[in-house]
C-alpha positions as CSV (number, residue, x, y, z in Angstrom):
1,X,-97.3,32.4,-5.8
2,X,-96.8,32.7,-9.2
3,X,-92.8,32.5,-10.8
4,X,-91.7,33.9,-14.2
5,X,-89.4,31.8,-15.8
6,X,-87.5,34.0,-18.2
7,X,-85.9,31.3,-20.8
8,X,-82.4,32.2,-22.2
9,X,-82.1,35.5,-19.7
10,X,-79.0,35.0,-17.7
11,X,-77.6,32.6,-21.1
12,X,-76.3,36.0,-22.1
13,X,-74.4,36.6,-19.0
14,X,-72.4,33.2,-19.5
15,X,-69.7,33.0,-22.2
16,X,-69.2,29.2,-23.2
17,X,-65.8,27.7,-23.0
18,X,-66.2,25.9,-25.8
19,X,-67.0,25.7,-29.8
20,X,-68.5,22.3,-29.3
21,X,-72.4,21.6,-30.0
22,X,-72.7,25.8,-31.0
23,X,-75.7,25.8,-33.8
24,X,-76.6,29.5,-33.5
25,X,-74.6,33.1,-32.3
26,X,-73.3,32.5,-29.0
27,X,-71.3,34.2,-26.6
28,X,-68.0,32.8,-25.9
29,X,-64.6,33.1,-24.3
30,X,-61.9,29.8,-25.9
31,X,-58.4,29.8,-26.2
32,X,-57.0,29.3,-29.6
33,X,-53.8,29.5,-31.6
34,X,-52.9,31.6,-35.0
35,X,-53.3,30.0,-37.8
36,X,-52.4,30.9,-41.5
37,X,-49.5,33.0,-42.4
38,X,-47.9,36.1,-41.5
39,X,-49.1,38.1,-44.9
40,X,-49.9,41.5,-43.0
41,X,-47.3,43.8,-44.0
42,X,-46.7,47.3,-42.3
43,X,-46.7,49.8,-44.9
44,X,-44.5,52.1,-42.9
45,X,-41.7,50.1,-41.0
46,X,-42.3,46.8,-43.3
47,X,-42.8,44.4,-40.0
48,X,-44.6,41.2,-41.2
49,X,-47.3,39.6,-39.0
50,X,-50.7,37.6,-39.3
51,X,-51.9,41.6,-37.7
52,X,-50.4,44.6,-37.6
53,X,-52.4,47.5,-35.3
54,X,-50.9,51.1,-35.5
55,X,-51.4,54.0,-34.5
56,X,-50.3,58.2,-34.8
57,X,-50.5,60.7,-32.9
58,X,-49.8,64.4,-32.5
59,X,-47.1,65.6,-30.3
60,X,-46.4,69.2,-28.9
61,X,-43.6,70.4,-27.2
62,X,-44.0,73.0,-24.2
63,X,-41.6,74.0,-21.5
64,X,-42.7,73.3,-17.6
65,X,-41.1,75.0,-14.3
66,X,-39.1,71.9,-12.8
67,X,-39.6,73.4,-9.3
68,X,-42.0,76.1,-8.2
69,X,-40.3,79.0,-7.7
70,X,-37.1,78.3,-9.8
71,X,-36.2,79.7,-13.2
72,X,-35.3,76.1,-14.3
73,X,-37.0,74.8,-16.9
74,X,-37.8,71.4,-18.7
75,X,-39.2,70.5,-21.8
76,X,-43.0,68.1,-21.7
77,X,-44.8,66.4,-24.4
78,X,-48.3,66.9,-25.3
79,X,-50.1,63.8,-27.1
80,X,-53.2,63.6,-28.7
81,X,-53.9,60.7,-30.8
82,X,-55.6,61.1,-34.2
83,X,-55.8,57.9,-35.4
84,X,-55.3,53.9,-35.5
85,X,-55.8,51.1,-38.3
86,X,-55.1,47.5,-38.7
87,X,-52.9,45.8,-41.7
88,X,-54.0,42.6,-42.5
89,X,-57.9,41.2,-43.5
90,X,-58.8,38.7,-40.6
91,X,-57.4,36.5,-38.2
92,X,-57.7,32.6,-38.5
93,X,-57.3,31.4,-35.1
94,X,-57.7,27.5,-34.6
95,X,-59.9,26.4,-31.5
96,X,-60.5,22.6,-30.9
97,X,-59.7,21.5,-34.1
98,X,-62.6,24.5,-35.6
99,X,-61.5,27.7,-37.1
100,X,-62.6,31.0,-36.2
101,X,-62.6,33.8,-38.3
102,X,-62.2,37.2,-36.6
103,X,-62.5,39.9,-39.2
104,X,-60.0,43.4,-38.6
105,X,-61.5,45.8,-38.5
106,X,-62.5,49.6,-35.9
107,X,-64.8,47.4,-33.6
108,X,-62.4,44.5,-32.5
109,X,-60.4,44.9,-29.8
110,X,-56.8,43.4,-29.7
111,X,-55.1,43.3,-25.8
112,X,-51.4,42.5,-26.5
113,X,-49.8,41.6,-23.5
114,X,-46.4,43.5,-24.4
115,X,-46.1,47.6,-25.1
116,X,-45.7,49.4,-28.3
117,X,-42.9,49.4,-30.0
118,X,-41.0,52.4,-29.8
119,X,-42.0,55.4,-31.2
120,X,-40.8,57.1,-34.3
121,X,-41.4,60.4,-35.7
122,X,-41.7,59.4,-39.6
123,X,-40.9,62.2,-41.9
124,X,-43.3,61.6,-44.2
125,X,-46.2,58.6,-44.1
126,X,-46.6,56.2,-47.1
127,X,-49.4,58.0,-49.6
128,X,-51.9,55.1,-49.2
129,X,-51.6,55.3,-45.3
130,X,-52.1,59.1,-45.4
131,X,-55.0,59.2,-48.0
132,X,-57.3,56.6,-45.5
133,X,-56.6,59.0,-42.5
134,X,-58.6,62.2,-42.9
135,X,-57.8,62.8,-39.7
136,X,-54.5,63.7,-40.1
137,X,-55.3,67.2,-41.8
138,X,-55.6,68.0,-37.9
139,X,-52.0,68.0,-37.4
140,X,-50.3,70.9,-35.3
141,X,-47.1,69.4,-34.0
142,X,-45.0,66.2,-34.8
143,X,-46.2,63.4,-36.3
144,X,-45.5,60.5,-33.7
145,X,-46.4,56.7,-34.9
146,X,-46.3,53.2,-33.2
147,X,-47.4,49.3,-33.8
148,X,-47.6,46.2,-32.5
149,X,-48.7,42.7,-34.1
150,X,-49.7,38.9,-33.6
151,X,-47.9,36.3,-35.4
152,X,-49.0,32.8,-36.5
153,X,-48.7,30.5,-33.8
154,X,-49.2,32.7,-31.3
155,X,-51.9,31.7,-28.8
156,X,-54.9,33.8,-28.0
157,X,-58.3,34.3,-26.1
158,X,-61.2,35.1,-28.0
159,X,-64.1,36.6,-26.1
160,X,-67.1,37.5,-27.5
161,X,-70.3,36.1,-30.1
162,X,-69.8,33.9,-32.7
163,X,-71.6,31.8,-34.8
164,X,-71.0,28.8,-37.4
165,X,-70.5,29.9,-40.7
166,X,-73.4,28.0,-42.3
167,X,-76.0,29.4,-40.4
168,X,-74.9,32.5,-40.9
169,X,-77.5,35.3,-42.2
170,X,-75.1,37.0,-44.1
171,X,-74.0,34.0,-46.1
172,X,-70.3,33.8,-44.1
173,X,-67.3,36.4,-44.3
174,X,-66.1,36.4,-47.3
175,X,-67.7,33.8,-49.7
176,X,-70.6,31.8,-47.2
177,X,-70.8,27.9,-48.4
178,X,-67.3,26.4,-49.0
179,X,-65.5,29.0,-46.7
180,X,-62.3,27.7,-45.1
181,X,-63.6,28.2,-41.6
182,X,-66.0,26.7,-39.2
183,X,-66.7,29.8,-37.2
184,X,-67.1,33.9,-37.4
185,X,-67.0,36.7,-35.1
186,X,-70.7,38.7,-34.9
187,X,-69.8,42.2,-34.0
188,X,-73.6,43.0,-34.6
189,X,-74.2,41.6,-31.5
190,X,-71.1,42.7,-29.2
191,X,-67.7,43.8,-28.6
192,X,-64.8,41.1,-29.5
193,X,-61.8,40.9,-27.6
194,X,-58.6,39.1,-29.4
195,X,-56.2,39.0,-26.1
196,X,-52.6,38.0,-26.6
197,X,-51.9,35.7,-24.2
198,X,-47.9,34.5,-25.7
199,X,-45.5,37.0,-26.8
């Protein structure tokens, strides 16, 4: 009988647990720690961290019977989210003496292992923040906003494909040969997964 050998197939399954000996994009899942400095600044409660992830919403207030039957009444919130954003560029995170650069941005995922801060009901969001949020036009109710952040030193789980910068086919994020980093996210190929794993 004759066999199929399918070379590489179930490769893509397996995520690698280490940086070591990786010459091309390769899917992986390492533990690391933040590197660099805590530049990101929130432009709406000024919280400093390596990232900053927020997020709005729209709230509307309705009244609800407490009991079926009884005139009583209590007051329920309606949410529906409009938007979310990072602060900050990238995240340097340090893996086996190697560092991995995971650029911020809509297709990275960030899975912090404590809640959101408390909620606020800004009266009025920073121009800058307003003007890259289209989305916001939308509002009917109150204008809730949250965030939450990673700090340098924290340690991390990356999961997803990466690649060394020199071989990369778009010549490295931000600036290709002489880049301060050994390694970079491909979000071309997958979804990437930071996951908080110290508060």
């Amino acid at each position: 009988m004759r066999t199929l050998r399918v070379v590489g197939f179930f490769d893509r399954f397996r995520a690698r647990r280490s940086l070591k000996g990786i010459t091309q994009p390769t899917r992986v899942r390492v533990v690391g720690t933040l590197v660099g400095s805590d530049s990101a600044k929130s432009r709406v409660t000024g919280r400093r961290g390596c990232a900053i992830e927020y997020r709005f919403w729209d709230r509307t207030t309705y009244s609800s019977p407490l009991e079926m039957g009884r005139p009583s009444y209590q007051d329920m919130f309606r949410d529906r989210l409009l938007g979310r954003g990072f602060v900050g560029d990238a995240l340097e995170i340090e893996v086996e003496g190697s560092v991995l650069v995971v650029a911020l941005e809509a297709r990275v995922g960030i899975a912090f292992r404590g809640g959101w801060d408390p909620s606020y009901l800004p009266n009025l969001l920073p121009e800058e923040v307003a003007a890259a949020h289209p989305e916001l036009e939308k509002l009917k109710g109150e204008l809730c906003y949250d965030e939450r952040g990673l700090h340098t030193g924290q340690e991390v789980r990356i999961a997803g494909y990466v690649e060394p910068v020199q071989t990369s086919r778009h010549g490295g994020y931000r600036g290709g040969a002489g880049a301060p980093w050994d390694f970079q996210a491909r979000f071309d190929l997958g979804p990437v997964l930071v996951e908080e794993l110290t508060l």
